[in-house]
C-alpha positions, 0 to 999 in steps of 0.5 A: 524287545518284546520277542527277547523277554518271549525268547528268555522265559522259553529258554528258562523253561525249557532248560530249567526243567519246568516240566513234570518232576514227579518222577525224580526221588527228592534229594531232601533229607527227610527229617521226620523219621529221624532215629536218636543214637541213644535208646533210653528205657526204664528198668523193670525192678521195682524202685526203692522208697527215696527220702526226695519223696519221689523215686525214678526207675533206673534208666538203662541206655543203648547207642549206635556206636557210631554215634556214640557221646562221652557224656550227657545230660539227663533232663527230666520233665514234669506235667505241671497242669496241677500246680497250685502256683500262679508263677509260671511253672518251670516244668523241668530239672537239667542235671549236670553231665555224666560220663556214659562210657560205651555203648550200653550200660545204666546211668549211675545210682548216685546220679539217679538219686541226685535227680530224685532229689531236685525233681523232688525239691521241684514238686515239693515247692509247687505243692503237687501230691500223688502221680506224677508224669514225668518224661526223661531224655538224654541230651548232649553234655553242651546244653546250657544249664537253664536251656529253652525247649528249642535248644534241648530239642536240637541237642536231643540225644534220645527220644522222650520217655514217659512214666508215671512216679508217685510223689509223696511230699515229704515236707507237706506245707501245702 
């Protein structure tokens, strides 16, 4: 009995290939360099006064065409650390879907104005003043309208983009 359980752990050994396997390529994907289909960036002209109290620069896409979505959702965070609010804070606007057609172009004007507005109503209500950090990503039309990190994360269609916006609150009643 004793030589059968020997015999079974060196048959197990020898064809499940214990030995030194450091010299095969891993067939792992590696997920650490994963590349978005969309390039996000911010357009260089300089932003226009808005009556939200806070202007975002025009965001201008790129996509691999291969990858390419007919609509997305613009999700824009803020850096909430100076919120004068004991609430938790939520950090974050979800807009509603906008068609991207091709694989270039610019998110609408009106869009851009609708997402000034909330975002300003948002800082407005938690009494923030001066700069802002404010980071915006694409993310597929499919999210849920109050999603948690985890689901904008895994439907990410684009990396995060930092910037800097000046809020100037105005309805002060802080």
């Amino acid at each position: 009995m004793r030589k059968g359980i020997i015999l079974g752990i060196a048959g197990l050994v020898f064809f499940g290939g214990c030995g030194n396997q450091g010299n095969k390529p891993s067939n792992a994907p590696d997920t650490s360099k994963w590349k978005a289909p969309y390039h996000i960036e911010f357009d260089t002209k300089a932003v226009k006064p808005n009556p939200a109290g806070v202007a975002l620069p025009s965001i201008i896409y790129t996509a691999n065409p291969k990858a390419l979505e007919r609509r997305a959702v613009l999700v824009v965070r803020f850096d909430a650390s100076g919120v004068k609010n004991d609430q938790p804070s939520k950090d974050r606007v979800v807009m509603d879907p906008v068609d991207i057609p091709g694989t270039a172009g610019t998110l609408p004007a009106n869009y851009m104005d609708l997402a000034d507005q909330r975002l300003g109503k948002l800082l407005g209500g938690y009494c923030m003043k001066g700069t802002v950090k404010v980071t915006v990503a694409l993310v597929r039309s499919s999210i849920k309208p109050d999603p948690n990190d985890g689901e904008i994360n895994a439907k990410r269609i684009s990396d995060w983009l930092p910037t800097e916006v000046v809020f100037k609150n105005p309805h002060p009643k802080c």
